[in-house]
N, C-alpha and C positions, 0 to 999 in steps of 0.2 A: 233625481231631485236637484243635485248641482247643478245642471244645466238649466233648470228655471232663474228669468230674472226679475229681482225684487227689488225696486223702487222703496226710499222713505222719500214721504212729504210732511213738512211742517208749515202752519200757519202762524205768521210772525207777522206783530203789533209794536213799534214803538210807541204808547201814549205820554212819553214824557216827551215829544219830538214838538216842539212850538209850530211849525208848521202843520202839522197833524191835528195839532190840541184846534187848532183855529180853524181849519176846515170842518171838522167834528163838532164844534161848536155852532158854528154856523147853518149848519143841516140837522144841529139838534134844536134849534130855535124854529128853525125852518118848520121840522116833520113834528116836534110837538110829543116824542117819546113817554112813556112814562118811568118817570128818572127812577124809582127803584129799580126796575130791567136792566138799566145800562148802568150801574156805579162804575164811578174812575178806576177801581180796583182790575178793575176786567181788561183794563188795558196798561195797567204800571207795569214796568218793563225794570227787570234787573241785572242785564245783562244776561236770561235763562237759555236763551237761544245757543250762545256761545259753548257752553257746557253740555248743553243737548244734542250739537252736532259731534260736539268729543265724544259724547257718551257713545254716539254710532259707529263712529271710525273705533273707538274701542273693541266694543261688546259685540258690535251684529258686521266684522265687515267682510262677509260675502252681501251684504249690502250692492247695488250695484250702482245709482247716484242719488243724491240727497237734492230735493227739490223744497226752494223754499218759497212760497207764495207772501207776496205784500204789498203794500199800496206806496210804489214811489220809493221806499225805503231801503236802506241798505243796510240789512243783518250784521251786527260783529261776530263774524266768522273770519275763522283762519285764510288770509289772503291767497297762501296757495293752493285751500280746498278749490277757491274759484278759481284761480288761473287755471290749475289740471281738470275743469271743469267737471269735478267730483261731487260737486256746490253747484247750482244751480238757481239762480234767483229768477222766480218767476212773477211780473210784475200783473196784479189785476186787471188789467187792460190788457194782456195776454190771453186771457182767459174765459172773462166775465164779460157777456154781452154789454155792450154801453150801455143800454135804456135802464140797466141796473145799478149805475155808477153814479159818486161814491157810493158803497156801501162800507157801514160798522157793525154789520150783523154777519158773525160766525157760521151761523148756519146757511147764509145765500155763498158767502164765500167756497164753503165744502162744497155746497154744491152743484161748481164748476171744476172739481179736482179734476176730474175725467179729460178736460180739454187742454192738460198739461202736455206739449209737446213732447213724443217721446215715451211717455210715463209706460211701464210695464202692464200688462195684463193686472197681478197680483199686486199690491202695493200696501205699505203700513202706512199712516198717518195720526202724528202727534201733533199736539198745540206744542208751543213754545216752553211752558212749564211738565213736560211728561220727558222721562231718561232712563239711562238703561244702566244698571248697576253691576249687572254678572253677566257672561254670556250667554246671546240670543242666540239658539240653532235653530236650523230650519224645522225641523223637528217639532220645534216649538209654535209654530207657525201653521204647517201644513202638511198636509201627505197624501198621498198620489194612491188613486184607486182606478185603478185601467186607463193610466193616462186622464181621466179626470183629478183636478185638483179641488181636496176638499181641506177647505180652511179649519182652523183649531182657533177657537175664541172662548174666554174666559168672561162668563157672566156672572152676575148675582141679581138677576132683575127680579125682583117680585110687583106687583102691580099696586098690590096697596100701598107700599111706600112713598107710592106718588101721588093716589087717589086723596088722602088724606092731607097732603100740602095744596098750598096756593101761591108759589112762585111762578113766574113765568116758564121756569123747568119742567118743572112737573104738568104745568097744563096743557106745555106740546108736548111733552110725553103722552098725555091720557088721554090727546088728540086723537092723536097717530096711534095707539094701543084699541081704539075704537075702528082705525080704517080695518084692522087685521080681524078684531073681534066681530063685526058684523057679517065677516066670511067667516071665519074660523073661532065660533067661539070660545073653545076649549084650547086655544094654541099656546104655547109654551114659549115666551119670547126672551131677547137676548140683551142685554146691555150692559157697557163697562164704561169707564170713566180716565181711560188710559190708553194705550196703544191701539189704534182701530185696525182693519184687517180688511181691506176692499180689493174688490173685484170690480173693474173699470168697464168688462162690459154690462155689469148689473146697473152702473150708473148711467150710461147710455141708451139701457133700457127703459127704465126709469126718464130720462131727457126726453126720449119718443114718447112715448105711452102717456105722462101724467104733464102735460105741460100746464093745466089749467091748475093742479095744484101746486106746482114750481111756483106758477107765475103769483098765485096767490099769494106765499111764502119771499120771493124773491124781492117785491116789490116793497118790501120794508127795511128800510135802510137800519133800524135798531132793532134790536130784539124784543118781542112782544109775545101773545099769549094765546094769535086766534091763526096760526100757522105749524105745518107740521114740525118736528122735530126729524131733521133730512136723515142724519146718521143712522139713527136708532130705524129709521121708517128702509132707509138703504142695505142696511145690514141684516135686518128681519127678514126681508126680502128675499135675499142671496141666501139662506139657509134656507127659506123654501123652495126654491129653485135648485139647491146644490147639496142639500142634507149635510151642512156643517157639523162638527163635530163641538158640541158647546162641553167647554170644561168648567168647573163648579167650585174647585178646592181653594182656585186665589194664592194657592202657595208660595208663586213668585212674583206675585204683584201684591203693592204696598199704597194707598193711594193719603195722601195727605192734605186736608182742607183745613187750612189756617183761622175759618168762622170755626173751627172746631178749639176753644180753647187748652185744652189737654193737650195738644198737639205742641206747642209752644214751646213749652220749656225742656220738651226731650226728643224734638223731631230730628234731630240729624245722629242722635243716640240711635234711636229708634232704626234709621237709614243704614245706618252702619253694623249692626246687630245683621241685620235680615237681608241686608246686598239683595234687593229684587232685583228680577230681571226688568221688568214692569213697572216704574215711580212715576205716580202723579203729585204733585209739589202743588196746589193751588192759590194761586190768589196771595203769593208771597209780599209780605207789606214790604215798603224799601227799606224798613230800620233789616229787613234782613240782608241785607247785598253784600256785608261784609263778611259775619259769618256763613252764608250760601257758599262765595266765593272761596273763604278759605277753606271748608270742605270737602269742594267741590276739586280744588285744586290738589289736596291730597287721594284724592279716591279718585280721580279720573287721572 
């Protein structure tokens, strides 16, 4: 199992970056989104990234290099992760066909992970707000069945939790829950809201096989409502194909959504208690940057 190697990727956004704000503005004038899908919030930036690449060199480092995907921008990360080229800035235009460029949709970005130069077979991927609290084993991860590798993911998906909202989430959620149900209508599907767990040739599969629904999905520079949901449709996939092993308990994942009020007044209580392996931080407003920070500074 040591001798497998394991890639993290993260997807990093500056939208306080004025340069950024005004290209984004000007192709959201352009393309005509519908502004609930895209709030500012989804891209305020607190400095998460910084703390998210410590939390790796921490907690997971047989890690083998950290690849950070972004448009034009330069991550504050530790200067020497990138000199000893541990750090890895990968720029959109590395990756992402042009006839797709710009894009401000998370989900076209994901899904060009696969054409990360280099990238491992296996590989994790966080957004910018997900960290690692206690240590990651590989264990935690995956395990080897005749030389096949069968990944360990932590799900909680139920399907009506989605059926019953009307966010743009949930409706490519119930998209992409339809492409599976109309084969398999009793199947049992997976999703998490925290560390992902991919298989780069499942994504290239997917690149050959489904270009018409890519293209469908790709071709929208903001997030909307009438394209798949790439992750969740990616990862479903690769458990059909590879018999994952879905784990259910959540023990060491903690996920935290700031529209969730109760969260507020006890969440980095809450962080400290419970040391997940596993933290999703969401949608941190900026009044949080200075408590985040000094938190973050002591625990990591």
């Amino acid at each position: 199992m040591k001798n497998i190697e394991i890639d993290m990727v993260f997807a990093y956004c500056n939208g306080n970056d004025p340069k950024y704000k005004a290209k984004k503005e000007y192709y959201f004038n352009k393309e005509n989104p519908q502004k609930n899908y895209n709030p500012p919030i989804r891209n305020n930036d607190i400095d998460e990234i910084f703390y998210a690449v410590r939390s790796v060199i921490k907690y997971i480092p047989w890690i083998r290099k950290i690849f950070i995907v972004t448009d034009d921008q330069i991550p504050p990360v530790d200067l020497f992760l990138i000199n000893n080229k541990k750090v890895i800035i990968i720029d959109h235009k590395k990756i992402i066909d042009k006839k797709y460029l710009p894009t401000f949709n998370s989900t076209v970005i994901e899904s060009f992970l696969h054409n990360i130069p280099g990238l491992s077979e296996i590989f994790l991927y966080n957004n910018d707000d997900v960290f690692h609290m206690s240590p990651v084993k590989r264990e935690d991860i995956y395990e080897l069945d005749n030389k096949k590798i069968i990944l360990k993911l932590r799900s909680r998906f139920k399907n009506h939790m989605y059926t019953a909202k009307d966010s743009e989430h949930a409706k490519r959620i119930n998209l992409t829950c339809k492409l599976f149900f109309n084969k398999i209508p009793k199947l049992n599907l997976v999703y998490n809201h925290h560390t992902k767990i991919l298989r780069k040739s499942t994504l290239k599969l997917i690149e050959n096989q489904e270009k018409d629904l890519l293209d469908n999905m790709r071709k929208n520079k903001f997030r909307g409502d009438n394209f798949i949901h790439y992750l969740f449709f990616a990862i479903n996939l690769d458990c059909l194909l590879n018999q994952n092993i879905i784990l259910n308990d959540y023990k060491d994942v903690l996920e935290i959504h700031y529209g969730n009020t109760a969260y507020l007044p006890c969440a980095f209580d809450v962080i400290k208690q419970k040391r997940p392996k596993f933290l999703c931080m969401n949608s941190m407003p900026s009044s949080y940057k200075i408590p985040f920070e000094e938190f973050m500074k002591k625990n990591l």
